[in-house]
C-alpha atoms as one frame of an Amber mdcrd trajectory, in Angstrom:
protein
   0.000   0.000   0.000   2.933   2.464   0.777   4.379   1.668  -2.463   1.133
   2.605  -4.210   1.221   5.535  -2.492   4.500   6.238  -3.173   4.363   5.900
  -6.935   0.742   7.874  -7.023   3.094  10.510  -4.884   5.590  10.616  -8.032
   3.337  10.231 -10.443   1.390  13.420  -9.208   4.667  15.477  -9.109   6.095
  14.745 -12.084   2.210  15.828 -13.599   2.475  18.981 -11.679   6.052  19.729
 -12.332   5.370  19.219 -16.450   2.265  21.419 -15.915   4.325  24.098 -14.203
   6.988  24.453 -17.095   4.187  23.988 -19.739   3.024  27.388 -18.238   6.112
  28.732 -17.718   7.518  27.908 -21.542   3.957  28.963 -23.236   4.417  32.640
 -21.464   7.952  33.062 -21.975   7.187  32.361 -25.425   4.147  34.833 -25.843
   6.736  37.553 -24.377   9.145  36.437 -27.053   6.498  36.662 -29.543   5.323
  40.122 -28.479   8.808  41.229 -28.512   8.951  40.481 -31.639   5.717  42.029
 -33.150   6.443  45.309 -31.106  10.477  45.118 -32.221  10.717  44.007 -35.343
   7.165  43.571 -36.679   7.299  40.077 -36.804   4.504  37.831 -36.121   2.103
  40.738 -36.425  -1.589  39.410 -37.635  -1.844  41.592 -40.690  -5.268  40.321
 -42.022  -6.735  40.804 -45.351 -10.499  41.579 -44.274 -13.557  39.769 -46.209
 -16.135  42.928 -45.686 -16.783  42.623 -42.273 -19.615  44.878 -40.857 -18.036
  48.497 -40.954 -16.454  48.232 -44.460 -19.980  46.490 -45.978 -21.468  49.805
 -44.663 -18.517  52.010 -46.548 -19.419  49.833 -50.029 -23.498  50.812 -49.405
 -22.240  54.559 -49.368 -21.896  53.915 -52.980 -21.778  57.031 -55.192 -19.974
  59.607 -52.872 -20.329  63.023 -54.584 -17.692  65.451 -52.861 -17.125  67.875
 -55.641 -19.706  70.056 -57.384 -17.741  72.504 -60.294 -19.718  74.772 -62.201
 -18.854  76.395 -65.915 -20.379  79.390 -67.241 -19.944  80.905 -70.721 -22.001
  83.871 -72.264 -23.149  82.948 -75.780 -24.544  85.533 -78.210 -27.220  84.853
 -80.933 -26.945  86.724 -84.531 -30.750  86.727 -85.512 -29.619  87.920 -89.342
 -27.246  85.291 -89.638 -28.733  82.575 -87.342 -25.446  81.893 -86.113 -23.855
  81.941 -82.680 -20.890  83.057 -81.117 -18.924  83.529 -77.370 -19.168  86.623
 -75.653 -15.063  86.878 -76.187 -15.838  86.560 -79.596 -18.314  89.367 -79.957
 -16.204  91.434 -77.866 -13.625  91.039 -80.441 -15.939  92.120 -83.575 -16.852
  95.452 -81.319 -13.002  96.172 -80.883 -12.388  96.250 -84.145 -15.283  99.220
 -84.528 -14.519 102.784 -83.182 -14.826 103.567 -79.889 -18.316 105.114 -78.863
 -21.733 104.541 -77.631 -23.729 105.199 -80.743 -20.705 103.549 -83.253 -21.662
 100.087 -80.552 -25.285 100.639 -81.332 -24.441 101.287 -85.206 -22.445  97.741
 -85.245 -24.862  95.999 -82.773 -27.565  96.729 -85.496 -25.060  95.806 -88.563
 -23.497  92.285 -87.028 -27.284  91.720 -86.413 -25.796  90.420 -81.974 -28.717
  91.283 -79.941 -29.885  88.263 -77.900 -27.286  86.666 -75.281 -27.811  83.607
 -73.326 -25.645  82.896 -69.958 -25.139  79.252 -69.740 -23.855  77.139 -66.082
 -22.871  73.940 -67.038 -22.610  71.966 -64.035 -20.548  68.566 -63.080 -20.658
  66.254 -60.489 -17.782  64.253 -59.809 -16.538  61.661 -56.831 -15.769  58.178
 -56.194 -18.076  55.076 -55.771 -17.114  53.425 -53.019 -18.621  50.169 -53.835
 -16.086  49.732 -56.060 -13.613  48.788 -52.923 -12.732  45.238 -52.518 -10.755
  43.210 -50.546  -7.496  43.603 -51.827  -8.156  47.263 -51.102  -8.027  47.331
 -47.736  -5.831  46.066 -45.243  -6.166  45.876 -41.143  -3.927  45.197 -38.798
  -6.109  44.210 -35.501  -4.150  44.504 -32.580  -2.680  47.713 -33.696  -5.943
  48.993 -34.671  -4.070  50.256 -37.753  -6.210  50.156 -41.191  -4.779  51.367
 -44.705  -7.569  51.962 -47.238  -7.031  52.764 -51.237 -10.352  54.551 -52.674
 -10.931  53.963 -56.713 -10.276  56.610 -59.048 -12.815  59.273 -59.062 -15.084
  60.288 -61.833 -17.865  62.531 -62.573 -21.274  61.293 -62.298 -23.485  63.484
 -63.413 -23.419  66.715 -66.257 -25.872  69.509 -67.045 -27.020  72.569 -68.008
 -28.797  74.608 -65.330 -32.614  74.557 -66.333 -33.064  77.757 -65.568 -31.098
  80.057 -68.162 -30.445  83.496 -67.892 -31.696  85.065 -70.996 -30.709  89.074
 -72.211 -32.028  90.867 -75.459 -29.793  94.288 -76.060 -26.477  93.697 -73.654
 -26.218  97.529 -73.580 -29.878  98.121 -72.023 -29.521  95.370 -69.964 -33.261
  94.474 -71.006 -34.447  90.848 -70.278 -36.344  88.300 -72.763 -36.574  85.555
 -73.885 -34.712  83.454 -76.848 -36.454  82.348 -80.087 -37.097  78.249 -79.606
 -34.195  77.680 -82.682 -31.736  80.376 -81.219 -31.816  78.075 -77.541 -31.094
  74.750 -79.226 -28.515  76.033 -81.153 -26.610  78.020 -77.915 -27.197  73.660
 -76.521 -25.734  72.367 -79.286 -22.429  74.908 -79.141 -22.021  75.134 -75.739
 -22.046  70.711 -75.835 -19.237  71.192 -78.476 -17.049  73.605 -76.101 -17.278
  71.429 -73.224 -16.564  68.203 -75.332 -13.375  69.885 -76.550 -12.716  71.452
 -72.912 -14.085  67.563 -71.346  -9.756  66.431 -70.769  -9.115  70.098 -69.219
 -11.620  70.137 -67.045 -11.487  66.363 -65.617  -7.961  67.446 -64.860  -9.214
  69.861 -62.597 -11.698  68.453 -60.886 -11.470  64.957 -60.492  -8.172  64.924
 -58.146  -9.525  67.389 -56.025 -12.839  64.675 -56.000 -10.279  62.080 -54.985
  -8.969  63.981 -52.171 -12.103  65.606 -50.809 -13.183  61.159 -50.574  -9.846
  60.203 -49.378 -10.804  62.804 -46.118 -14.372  60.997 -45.718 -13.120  57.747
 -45.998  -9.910  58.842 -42.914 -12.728  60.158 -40.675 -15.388  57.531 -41.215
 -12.858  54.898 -40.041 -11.604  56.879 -36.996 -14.933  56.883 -36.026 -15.480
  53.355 -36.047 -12.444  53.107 -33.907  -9.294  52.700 -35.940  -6.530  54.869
 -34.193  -4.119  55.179 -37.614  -5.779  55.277 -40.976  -3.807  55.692 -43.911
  -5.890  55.849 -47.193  -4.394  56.465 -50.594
């Protein structure tokens, strides 16, 4: 019976003694392993999300629209001629007349220029953000670190404003409207213009779209808890 006892007696030591440098080995090894990750940046858990919660509700954003650029452009209307030109253009006819009120009048009449129309062409530009997928974004968990790239942005949406501006005599400042065939043919010039301006003007605007989303997407993150954002 003593020998039972005895070997029980080992047998519960030796258990105790492996359990007590299992512990010991398994934290000295998570310090290691921290070490590490804090040091060197090794054995961090960089994970490649699949849409969890907070970046499904970023994709049903969808169309984000954070840039709104307006063109305008003064078109005059020759009702002898049925032709139309820019108001640079007629500005150049009247320079090349002699100075004076009634010599204006006197070409006015002549070139036949008396109706203008003011036109705001307007453009909408951003970035759809259900566009983003998973090899867009990348989160580091225990860092709460999250680096985000946001699709090129593009305009959505182009128009005229409905409601135009319409003068009759520039000089007397009088206001009327256009004839029906003098209006659609102001539309069809001014589309021209801004097809041939279309590679100038996305220059302009759509980086500054970009970077105006780039913002929103930083701070929407931050807020769902993410101490470093990077977005590009």
């Amino acid at each position: 019976m003593d020998v039972f006892k005895s070997i029980l007696f080992i047998v519960v030591f030796i258990f105790l003694i492996g359990l007590l440098l299992f512990v010991v080995v398994k934290f000295a090894w998570k310090q290691i392993v921290d070490f590490s990750a804090e040091v060197f940046g090794i054995g961090r858990k960089v994970q490649k999300i699949s849409f969890p919660t907070y970046i499904s509700e970023i994709r049903k954003i969808g169309r984000l629209v954070t840039l709104r650029a307006m063109y305008q452009k003064v078109y005059i209307y020759n009702k002898n001629k049925d032709s139309v030109i820019t108001y640079e253009e007629y500005k150049r006819i009247l320079a090349s007349v002699e100075d004076g009120n009634i010599i204006d009048k006197i070409a006015n009449f002549l070139y036949g220029y008396e109706s203008a129309a003011h036109l705001v062409y307007v453009f909408r530009a951003g970035v759809d953000l259900s566009e983003i997928s998973e090899e867009n974004v990348e989160i580091d968990f225990e860092t709460k670190q999250a680096t985000v790239t946001v699709p090129e942005a593009k305009i959505f949406e182009q128009y005229f404003v409905e409601k135009l501006e319409h003068y009759t005599d520039i000089y007397k400042s009088l206001v009327a409207n256009l004839p029906v065939e003098a209006e659609r043919k102001i539309h069809e010039i001014a589309e021209a213009d801004i097809d041939r301006e279309r590679e100038r003007i996305e220059a302009e605007i759509l980086p500054q779209a970009r970077e105006r989303a780039k913002i929103f997407v930083e701070q929407l993150l931050k807020q769902l808890g993410f101490e470093t954002v990077m977005v590009m």
